[in-house]
C-alpha positions in Angstrom: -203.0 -49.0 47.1 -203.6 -47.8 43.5 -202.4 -51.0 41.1 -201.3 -51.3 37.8 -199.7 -47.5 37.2 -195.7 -46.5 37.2 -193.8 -43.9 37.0 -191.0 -44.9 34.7 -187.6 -42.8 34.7 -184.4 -42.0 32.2 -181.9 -39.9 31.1 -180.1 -38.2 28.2 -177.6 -36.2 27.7 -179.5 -33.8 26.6 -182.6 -31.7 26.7 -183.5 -32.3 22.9 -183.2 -35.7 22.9 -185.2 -36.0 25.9 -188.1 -33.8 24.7 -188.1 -35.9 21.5 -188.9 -39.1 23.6 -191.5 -37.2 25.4 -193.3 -36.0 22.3 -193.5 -39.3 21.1 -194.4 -40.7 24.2 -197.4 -38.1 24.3 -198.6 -38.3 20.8 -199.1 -42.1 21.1 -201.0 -41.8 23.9 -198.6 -43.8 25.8 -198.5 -41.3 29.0 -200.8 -37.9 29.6 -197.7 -36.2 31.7 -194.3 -36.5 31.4 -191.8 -34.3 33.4 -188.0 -33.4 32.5 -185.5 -32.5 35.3 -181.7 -31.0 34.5 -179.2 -30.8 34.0 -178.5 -33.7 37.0 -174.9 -34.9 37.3 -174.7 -38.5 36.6 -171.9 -40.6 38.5 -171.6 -44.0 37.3 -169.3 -47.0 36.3 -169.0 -47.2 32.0 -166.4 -50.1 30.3 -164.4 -50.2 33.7 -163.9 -46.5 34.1 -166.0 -43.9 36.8 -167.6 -41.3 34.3 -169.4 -38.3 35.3 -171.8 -36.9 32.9 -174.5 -33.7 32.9 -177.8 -35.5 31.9 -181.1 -35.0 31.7 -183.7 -36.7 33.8 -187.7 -37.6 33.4 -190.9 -39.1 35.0 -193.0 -40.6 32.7 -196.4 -41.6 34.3 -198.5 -44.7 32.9 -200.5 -48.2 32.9 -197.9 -50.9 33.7 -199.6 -52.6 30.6 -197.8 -49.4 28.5 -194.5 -50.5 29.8 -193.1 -52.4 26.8 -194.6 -50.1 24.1 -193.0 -46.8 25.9 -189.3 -48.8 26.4 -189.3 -49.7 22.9 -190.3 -45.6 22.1 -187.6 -45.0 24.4 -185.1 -47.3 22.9 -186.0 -46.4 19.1 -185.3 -42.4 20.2 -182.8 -42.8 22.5 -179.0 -42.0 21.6 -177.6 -44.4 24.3 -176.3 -47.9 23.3 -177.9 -48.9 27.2 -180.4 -46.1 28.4 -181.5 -46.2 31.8 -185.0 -47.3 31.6 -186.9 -48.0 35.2 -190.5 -48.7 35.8 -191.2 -47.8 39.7 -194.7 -49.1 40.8 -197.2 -45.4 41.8 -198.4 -47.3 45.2 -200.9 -44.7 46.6 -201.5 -41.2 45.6 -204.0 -37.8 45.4 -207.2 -39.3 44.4 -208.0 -36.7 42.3 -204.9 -36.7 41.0 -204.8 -41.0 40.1 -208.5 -40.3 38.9 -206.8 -37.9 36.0 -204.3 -40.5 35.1 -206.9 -43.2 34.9 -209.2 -41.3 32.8 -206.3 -39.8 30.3 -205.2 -43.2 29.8 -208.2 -44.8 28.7 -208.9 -43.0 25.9 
């Protein structure tokens, strides 16, 4: 079990705003690979009213120590009033793989 690294996941409504966050995201360091999904369709409750949205969608990989630094990136770049901001712990994984990670974020 690998600890302290997350995947952490959100969405925009669109593919520039998401690519902004990422580029931000990578310049500070704050993840060494980020990847954008999309358009996803997006069905959820908003003010009392089911909404259905096209959206974009992303996996940002990093320490769980990073976690408050890249929610306030995400929050400062994001165009949401409430964007969808989840940490999910990375449990086990490619060695190799975790290895790169570890050394790209400890720079």
């Amino acid at each position: 079990m690998e600890k302290g690294y997350i995947i952490i996941i959100t969405t925009t409504k669109t593919k520039k705003d998401m690519e902004k966050i990422s580029n931000v995201l990578l310049k500070e360091k704050l993840s060494p690979c980020i990847q954008i999904f999309g358009p996803i369709i997006s069905n959820y409750w908003w003010k009392g009213k089911l909404e259905t949205t096209k959206e974009w969608f992303c996996f940002i990989k990093s320490k769980k120590e990073f976690y408050k630094k890249i929610e306030k990136v995400i929050k400062r770049h994001h165009p949401y009033k409430i964007p969808e901001i989840i940490a999910i712990p990375i449990c086990n994984g490619n060695k190799g793989y975790l290895n790169w990670l570890k050394n790209e974020l400890n720079y």
